[in-house]
C-alpha positions, 0 to 999 in steps of 0.5 A, a space after each residue: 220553586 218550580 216542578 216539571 211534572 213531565 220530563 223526558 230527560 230520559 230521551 237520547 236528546 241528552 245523551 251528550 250533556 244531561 249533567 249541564 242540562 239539570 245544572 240549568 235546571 236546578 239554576 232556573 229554580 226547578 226543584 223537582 221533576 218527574 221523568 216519564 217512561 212510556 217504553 222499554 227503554 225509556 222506562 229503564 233509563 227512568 229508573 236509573 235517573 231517580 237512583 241517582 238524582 233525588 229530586 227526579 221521581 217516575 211514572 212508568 206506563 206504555 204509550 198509545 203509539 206503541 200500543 200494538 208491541 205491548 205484551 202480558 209480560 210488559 204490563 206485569 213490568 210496569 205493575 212490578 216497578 210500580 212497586 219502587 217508592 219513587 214510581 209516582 204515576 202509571 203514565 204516560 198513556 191514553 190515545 193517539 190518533 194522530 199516527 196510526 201505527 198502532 189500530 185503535 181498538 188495540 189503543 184503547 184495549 191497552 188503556 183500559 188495562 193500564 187504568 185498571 193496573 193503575 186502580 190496583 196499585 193505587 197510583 195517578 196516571 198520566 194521560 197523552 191525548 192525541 186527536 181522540 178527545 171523546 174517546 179518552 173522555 169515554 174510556 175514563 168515565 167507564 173504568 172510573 178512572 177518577 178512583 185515581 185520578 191524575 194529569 191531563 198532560 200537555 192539556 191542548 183542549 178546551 175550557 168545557 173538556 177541561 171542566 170535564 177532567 177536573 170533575 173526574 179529579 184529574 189536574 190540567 198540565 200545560 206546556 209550551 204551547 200556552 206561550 205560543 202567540 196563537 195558541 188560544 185555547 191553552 190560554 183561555 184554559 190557564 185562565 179559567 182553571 183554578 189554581 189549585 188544579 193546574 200543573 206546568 210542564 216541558 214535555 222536552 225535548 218537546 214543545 219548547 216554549 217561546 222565545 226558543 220553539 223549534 230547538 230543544 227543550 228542556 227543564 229550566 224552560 219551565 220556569 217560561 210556562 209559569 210566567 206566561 200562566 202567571 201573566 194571564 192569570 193576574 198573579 206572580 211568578 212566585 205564587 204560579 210556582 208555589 201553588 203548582 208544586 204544591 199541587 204536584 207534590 199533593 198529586 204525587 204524594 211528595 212529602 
């Protein structure tokens, strides 16, 4: 069984057929997911999803692209929803220095505060990391973020930073882009972390793994991550798939 430990099904990419979406997902051997809200919209549609859909759970928390529009009354939200017993992470967040709409002093202001919001409710976070590899690094060893620990989501560094995340206590998710043809850092990072500590991920409708890169992506395409892992690690799918869930559901308290 398999767990997408990042989904945005929550994204209006699925306005029009999220039913048959899930359908394929639970066909394909997803056995649960977490659904990330990362703004006001996407959070709300993320809480409707797990009041409905029992395998779903959340992570709410405020993305770094958006950092600038956040205000007092966003992060006393997100604290209050943390409250819900099927919030299972604060995330995503971190930095992105890709787009600047948003100054990075501001991103990184807003990162620390939800770090610091994570601490107090005693959740993992979620960490989008965007072009400022050192930065994050930096900012998690100052707030002691390995108190809570988490996922380096759509991990794309290399296997020395992945190292370094794994000794703050933070699990290595990777996506799409370790099925990519060139992607050479992801598969060498698949290789070298150990299974214990290794997630797999769509990020969708995002970074759609081959042989379907460039249209949507979704949750059954998991199952493409897995067997790509599963391949350049010498395993079976079977074992991929247990030991990454079990690590999820330790991760996210999932009984």
């Amino acid at each position: 069984m398999l767990f997408d430990t990042h989904a945005h099904l929550n994204a209006e990419q699925y306005n029009d057929d999220l039913s048959e979406v899930i359908a394929r997902a639970l066909q394909a051997g997803v056995e649960q997911m977490t659904i990330v809200g990362f703004d006001r919209p996407t959070i709300e549609k993320a809480m409707e999803l797990i009041e409905v859909y029992d395998f779903m759970v959340a992570s709410v928390g405020w993305h770094p692209v958006d950092a600038i529009e956040m205000r007092d009354a966003d992060l006393q939200w997100i604290e209050e929803l943390s409250a819900h017993p099927k919030v299972r992470a604060i995330g995503e967040i971190g930095l992105d220095y890709y787009w600047d709409k948003s100054p990075k002093d501001i991103q990184q202001e807003v990162f620390r505060r939800q770090i610091r919001l994570a601490k107090k409710v005693k959740l993992p976070i979620i960490i989008h990391n965007r072009d400022a590899t050192s930065d994050i690094i930096g900012i998690l060893k100052e707030e002691e973020a390995s108190e809570v620990g988490g996922i380096m989501h759509c991990f794309s560094g290399s296997v020395e930073t992945a190292r370094e995340c794994l000794d703050m206590n933070f699990y290595i998710s990777l996506g799409g882009p370790v099925t990519f043809k060139n992607a050479k850092k992801p598969k060498e990072v698949a290789k070298e972390v150990p299974l214990d500590r290794l997630l797999i991920e769509t990020d969708c409708p995002y970074l759609t793994p081959h042989p379907y890169r460039g249209k949507r992506n979704e949750p059954a395409y998991v199952k493409l991550v897995a067997e790509q892992i599963a391949e350049l690690k010498g395993l079976t799918l079977d074992e991929v798939a247990a030991a990454t869930t079990e690590n999820a559901k330790r991760l996210f308290a999932i009984n």
